[in-house]
C-alpha positions in Angstrom: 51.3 8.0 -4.8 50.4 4.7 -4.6 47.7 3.3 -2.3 48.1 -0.1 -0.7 45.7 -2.9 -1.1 44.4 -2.7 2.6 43.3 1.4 1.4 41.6 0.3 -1.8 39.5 -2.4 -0.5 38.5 0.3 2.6 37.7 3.0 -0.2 35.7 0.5 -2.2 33.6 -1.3 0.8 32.9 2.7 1.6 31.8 3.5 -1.9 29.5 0.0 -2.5 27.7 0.9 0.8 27.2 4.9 -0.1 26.0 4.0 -3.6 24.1 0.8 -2.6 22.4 3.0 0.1 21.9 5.7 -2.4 20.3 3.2 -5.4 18.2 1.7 -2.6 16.7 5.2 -1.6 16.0 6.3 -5.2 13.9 2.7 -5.5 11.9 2.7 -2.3 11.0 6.8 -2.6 8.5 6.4 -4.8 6.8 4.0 -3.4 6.7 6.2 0.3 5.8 9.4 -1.8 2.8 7.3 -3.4 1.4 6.7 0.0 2.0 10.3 1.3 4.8 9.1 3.4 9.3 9.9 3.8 11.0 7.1 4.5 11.8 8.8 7.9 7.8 8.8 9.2 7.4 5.2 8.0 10.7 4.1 10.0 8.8 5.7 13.2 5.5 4.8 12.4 6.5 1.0 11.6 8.6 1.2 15.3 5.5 2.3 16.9 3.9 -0.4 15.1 6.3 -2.7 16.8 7.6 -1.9 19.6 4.3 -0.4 21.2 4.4 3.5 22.7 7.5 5.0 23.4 9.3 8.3 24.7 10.7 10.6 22.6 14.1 9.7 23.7 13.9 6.0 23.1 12.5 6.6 19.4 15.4 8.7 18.5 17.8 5.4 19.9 16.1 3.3 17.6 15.2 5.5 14.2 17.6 5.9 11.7 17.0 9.9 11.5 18.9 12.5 13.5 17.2 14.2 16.7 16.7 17.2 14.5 14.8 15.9 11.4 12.8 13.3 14.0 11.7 16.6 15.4 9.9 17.6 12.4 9.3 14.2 11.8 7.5 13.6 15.1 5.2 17.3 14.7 4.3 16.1 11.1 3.2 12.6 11.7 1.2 14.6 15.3 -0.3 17.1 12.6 -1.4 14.5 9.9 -3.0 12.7 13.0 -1.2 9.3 12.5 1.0 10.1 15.8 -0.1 11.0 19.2 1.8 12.4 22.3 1.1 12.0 25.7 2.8 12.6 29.1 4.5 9.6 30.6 2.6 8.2 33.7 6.0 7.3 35.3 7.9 10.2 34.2 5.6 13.6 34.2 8.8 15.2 32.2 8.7 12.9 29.4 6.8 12.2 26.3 5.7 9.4 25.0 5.1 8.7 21.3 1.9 6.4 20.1 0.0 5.4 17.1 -3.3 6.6 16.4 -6.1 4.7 15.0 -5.7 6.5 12.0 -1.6 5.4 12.2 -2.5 1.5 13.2 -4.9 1.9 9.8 -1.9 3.6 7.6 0.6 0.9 8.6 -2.0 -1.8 7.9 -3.0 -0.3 4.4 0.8 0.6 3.6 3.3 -2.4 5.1 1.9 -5.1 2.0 2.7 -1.9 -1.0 6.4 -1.8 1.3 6.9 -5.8 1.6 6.0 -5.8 -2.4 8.5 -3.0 -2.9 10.9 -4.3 -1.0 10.2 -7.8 -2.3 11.1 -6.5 -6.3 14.1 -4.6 -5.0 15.9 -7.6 -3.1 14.8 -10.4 -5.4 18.1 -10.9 -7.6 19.2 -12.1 -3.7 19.3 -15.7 -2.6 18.3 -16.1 0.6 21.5 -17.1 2.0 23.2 -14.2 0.3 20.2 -11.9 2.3 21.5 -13.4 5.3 25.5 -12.9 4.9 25.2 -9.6 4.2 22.9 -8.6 7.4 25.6 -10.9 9.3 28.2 -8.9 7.6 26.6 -5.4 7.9 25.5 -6.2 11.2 29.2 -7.4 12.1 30.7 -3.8 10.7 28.0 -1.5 12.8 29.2 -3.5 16.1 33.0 -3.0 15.0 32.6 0.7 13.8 30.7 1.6 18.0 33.5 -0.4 19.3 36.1 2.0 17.8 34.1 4.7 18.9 33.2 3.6 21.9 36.9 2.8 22.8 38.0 6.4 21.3 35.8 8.6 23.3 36.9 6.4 26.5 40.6 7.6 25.7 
């Protein structure tokens, strides 16, 4: 059977994402496992960092895990004393999500090892060639919510 152009160039953009994401992952880990950290606590400890306290709900909008592993995310980064939850002053049902003193000092000590990382990994990229492919990527996530979006109204 043969496949038509428009199929190829789908399987290929599907298999340079999966295997970019993938090569990415095996180059960053060590450099999270050096400072004690997954790349999973240091995606909710940096949006703590940024964003300011949150509720449990509005962290799992904006991190990249899935409401399970944040879970166990969420009680390790409690446990290792880095995280802190507290009940909302507007909402007595909800929980909201904060740094410690101890996380404000572990994002401090660890984002310059990250940037450096993160620096050596990206820097066979011009800057304009940084910036298409966020455009582009950016471009695909909106398209791919739209489809779904417009399926589950159907």
């Amino acid at each position: 059977m043969k496949r038509d152009t428009h199929d190829r160039e789908n399987m290929a953009l599907v298999l340079a994402l999966l295997r970019s994401a993938q090569q990415f992952h095996r180059e960053i880990g060590p450099v999270f496992r050096a400072a004690g950290l997954t790349a999973s606590q240091w995606d909710v400890l940096e949006t703590l960092s940024n964003k300011g306290p949150m509720s449990v709900n509005a962290l799992l909008e904006r991190a990249l895990g899935t409401s399970g592993n944040l879970d166990v995310v969420i009680k390790n980064l409690i446990r290792s004393g880095l995280v802190e939850k507290s009940v909302s002053d507007t909402d007595r049902r909800s929980r909201v999500l904060s740094l410690t003193a101890e996380g404000r000092a572990k994002v401090e000590t660890f984002l310059p090892t990250h940037n450096a990382a993160l620096a050596e990994i990206f820097e066979g990229l011009p800057a304009d060639g940084k910036r298409q492919t966020i455009r582009t990527l950016n471009r695909l996530r909106r398209s791919m919510h739209h489809t779904r979006k417009e399926q589950s109204d159907e």
